[in-house]
C-alpha positions in Angstrom: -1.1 13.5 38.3 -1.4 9.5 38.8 -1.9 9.2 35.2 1.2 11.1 34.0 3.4 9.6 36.2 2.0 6.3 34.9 2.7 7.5 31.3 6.0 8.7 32.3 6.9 4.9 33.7 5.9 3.1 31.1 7.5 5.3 28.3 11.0 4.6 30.8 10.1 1.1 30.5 9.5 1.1 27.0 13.0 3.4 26.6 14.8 0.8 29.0 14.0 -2.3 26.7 14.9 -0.1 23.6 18.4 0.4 25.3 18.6 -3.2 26.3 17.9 -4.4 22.8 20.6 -2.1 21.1 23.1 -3.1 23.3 22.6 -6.4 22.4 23.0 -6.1 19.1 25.9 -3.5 19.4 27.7 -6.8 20.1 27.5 -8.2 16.1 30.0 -7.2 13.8 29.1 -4.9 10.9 26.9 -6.4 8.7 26.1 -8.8 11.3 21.7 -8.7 12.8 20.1 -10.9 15.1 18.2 -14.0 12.8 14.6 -12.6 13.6 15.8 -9.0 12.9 17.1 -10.4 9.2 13.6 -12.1 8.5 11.9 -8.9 9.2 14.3 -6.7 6.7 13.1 -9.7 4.2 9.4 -7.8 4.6 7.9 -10.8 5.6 6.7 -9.8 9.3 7.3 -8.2 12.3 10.3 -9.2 14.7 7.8 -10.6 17.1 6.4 -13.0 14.6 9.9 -14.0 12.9 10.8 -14.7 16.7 7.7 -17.5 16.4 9.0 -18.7 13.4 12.1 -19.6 14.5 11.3 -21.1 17.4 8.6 -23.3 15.6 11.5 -24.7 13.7 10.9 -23.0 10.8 13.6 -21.3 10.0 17.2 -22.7 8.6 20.6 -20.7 8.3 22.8 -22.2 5.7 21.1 -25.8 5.6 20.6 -26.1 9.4 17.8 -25.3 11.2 18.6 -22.4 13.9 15.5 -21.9 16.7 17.3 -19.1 18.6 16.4 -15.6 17.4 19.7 -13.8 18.1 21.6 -16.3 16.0 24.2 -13.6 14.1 23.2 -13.7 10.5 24.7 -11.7 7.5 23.5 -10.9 3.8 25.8 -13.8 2.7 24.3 -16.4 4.6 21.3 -18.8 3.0 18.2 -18.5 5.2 14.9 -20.3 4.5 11.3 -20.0 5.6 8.7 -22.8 5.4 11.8 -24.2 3.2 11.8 -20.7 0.6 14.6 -19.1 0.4 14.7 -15.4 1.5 16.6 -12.5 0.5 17.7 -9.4 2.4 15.9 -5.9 1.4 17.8 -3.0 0.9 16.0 0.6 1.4 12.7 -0.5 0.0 10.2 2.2 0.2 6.5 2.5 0.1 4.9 5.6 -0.6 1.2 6.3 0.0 0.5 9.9 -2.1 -3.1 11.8 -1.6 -2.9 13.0 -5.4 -4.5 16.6 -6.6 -5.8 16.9 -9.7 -3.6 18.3 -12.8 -0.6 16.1 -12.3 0.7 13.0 -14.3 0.9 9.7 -13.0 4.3 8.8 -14.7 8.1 9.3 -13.6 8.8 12.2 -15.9 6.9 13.6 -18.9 8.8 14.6 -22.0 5.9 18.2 -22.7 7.5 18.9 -19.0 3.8 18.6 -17.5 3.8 18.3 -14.0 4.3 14.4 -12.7 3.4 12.6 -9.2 7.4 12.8 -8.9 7.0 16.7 -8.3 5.4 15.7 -5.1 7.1 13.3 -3.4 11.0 14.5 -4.4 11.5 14.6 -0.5 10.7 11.1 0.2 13.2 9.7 -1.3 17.3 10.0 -1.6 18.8 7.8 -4.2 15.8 5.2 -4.5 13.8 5.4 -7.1 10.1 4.7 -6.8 7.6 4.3 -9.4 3.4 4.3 -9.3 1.3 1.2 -8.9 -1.1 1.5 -11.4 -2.3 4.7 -12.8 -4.5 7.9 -12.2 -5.9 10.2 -14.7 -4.3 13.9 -14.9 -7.8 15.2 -13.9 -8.5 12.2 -11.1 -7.6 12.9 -7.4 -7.0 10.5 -4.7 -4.8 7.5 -3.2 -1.5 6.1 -5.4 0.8 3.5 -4.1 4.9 4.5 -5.3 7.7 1.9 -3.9 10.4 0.4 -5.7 9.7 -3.3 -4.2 9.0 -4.7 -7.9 7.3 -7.6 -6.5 4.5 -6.3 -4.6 4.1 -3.7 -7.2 3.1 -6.5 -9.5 1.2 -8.4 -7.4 -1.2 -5.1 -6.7 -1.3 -4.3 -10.1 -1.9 -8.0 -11.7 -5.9 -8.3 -12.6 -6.0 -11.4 -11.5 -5.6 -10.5 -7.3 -9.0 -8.0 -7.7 -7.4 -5.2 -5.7 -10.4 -3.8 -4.3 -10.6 0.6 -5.2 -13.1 2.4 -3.9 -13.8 6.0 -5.5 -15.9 8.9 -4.7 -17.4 10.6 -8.5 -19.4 13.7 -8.6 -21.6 13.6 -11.9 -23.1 16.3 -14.1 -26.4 15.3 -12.9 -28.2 12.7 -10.9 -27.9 9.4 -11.3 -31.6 7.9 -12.0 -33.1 4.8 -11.0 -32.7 2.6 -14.3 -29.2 3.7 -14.4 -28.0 2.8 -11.4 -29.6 -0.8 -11.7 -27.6 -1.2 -15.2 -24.4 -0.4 -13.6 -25.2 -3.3 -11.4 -25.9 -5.5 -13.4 -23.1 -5.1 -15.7 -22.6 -2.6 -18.3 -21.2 -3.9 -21.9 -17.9 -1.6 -22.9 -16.2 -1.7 -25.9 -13.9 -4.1 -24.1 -16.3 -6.2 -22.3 -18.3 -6.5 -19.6 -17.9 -3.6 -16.6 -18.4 -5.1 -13.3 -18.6 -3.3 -10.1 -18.3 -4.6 -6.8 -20.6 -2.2 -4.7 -22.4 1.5 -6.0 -24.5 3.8 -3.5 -25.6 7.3 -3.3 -23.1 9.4 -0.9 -25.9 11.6 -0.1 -29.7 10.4 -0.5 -30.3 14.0 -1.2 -27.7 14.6 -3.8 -27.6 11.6 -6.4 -25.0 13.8 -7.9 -22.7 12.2 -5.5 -22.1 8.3 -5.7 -19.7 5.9 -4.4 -18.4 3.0 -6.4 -16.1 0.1 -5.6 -14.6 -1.8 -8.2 -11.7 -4.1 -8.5 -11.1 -3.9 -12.6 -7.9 -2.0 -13.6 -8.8 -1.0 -17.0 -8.0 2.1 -18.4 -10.6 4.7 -17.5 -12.9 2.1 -16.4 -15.0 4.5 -13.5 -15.2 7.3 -16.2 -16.4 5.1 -18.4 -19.1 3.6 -17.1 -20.7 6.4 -16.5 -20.1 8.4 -19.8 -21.5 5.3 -21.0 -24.8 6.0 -19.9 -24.1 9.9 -21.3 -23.3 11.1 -17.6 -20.1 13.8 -17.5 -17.8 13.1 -14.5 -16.8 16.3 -12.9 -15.0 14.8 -10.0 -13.2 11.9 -9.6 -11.4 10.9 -6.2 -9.8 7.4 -5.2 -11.2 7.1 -1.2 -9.4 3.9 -0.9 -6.9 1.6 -2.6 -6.2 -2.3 -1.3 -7.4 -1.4 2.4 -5.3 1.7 2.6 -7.2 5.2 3.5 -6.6 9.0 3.5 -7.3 9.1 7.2 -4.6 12.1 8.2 -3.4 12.3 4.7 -4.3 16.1 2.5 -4.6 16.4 -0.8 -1.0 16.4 -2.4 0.3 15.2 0.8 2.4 11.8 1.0 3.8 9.4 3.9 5.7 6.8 4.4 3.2 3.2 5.0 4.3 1.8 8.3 5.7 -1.9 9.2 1.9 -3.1 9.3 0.7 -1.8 6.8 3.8 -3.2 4.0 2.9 -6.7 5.8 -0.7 -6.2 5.1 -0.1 -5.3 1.7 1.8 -8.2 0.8 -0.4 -10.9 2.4 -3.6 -8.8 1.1 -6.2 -11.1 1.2 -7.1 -11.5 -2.7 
């Protein structure tokens, strides 16, 4: 009973600063948002940390430099972080999808195949997202879709290694001397195939290997191993730029949370 009524007080506490904030800010004229509010729409941070920022000095509203984080601010005002200008986001969205095999990673397919779109039509109103990178028709797993063209390029650019980590199901076990050449590097018809890390899922099925890899050519997991005349039955991206399918079924999708969009942004390349 102790605990409960603890849970109940601090979820009125919680509620009570919720209230205090909004009334606060029902004071601003429309359009108007408290300074550290506005640097958070920018999808920079949180409120807490653009409430730091500000009061380190960091911050500047139209050429002067403001340290009080309720400052009224509006899309038509100039405001600078660490002296870079920053613009106001408007319904940016961030889409994780748990793909099933048998649909297209494109916006719309002209042989009306089914499309990634299909999935996610109730995630989004008049926004419109597109797919970070690509997955096969017959390859399962995690896709990125948001309509925040910057960090869409960022992720996708070769040059920031976006770590991917797959799950593939071969035809047949993967020997020895094969899995030691995949190591080392494996010569493709375009160059050289890296991978990051390989294992055996399950000692007793070599059947079943993990592989994490940071290229983003075209069928590069598939063809490593078709390479060394193995068939890949299964296919499955486990994880994509830190992001998981923890809580997320297959041809499922949600919405990434405030964290997770920072994290994303500031990925560690």
């Amino acid at each position: 009973m102790a605990s409960r009524a603890s849970g109940t007080g601090n979820q009125s506490a919680s509620g009570h600063k919720k209230e205090a904030r909004e009334s606060k800010e029902s004071a601003f004229a429309p359009g108007e948002m408290p300074l550290n509010k506005y640097i958070a729409h920018c999808g920079l941070c949180s409120r807490r940390k653009a409430v730091d920022f500000i009061k380190e000095g960091k911050v500047t509203v139209n050429g002067t430099v403001v340290t009080e984080p309720a400052t009224k601010v509006t899309g038509a005002d100039t405001v600078t972080l660490a002296d870079k200008k920053i613009n106001l986001t408007k319904n940016l969205l961030y889409i994780l999808l748990n793909k099933p095999k048998g649909f297209i990673t494109t916006t719309d397919d002209p042989e009306g195949r089914k499309t990634v779109m299909d999935l996610i039509k109730d995630a989004t109103g008049e926004e419109r997202v597109y797919p970070v990178g690509r997955l096969d028709r017959n390859t399962s797993g995690l896709l990125l879709l948001t309509n925040d063209g910057e960090l869409a390029q960022t992720l996708a650019h070769p040059k920031h290694n976006i770590k991917k980590i797959y799950q593939v199901e071969l035809d047949k076990p993967l020997t020895k001397n094969d899995f030691e050449q995949i190591i080392a590097g494996l010569t493709l018809e375009d160059g050289v195939a890296f991978v990051d890390a390989l294992g055996y899922v399950d000692p007793k099925d070599k059947k079943q290997i993990g592989i994490e890899i940071h290229s983003g050519k075209n069928r590069i997991v598939r063809r490593i191993f078709e390479h060394l005349s193995y068939n890949v039955e299964k296919l499955d991206r486990v994880m994509y730029a830190g992001l998981t399918k923890k809580t997320l079924n297959r041809g499922q999708w949600r919405y990434l949370n405030e964290k997770e969009v920072i994290l994303l942004k500031h990925f560690k390349k």
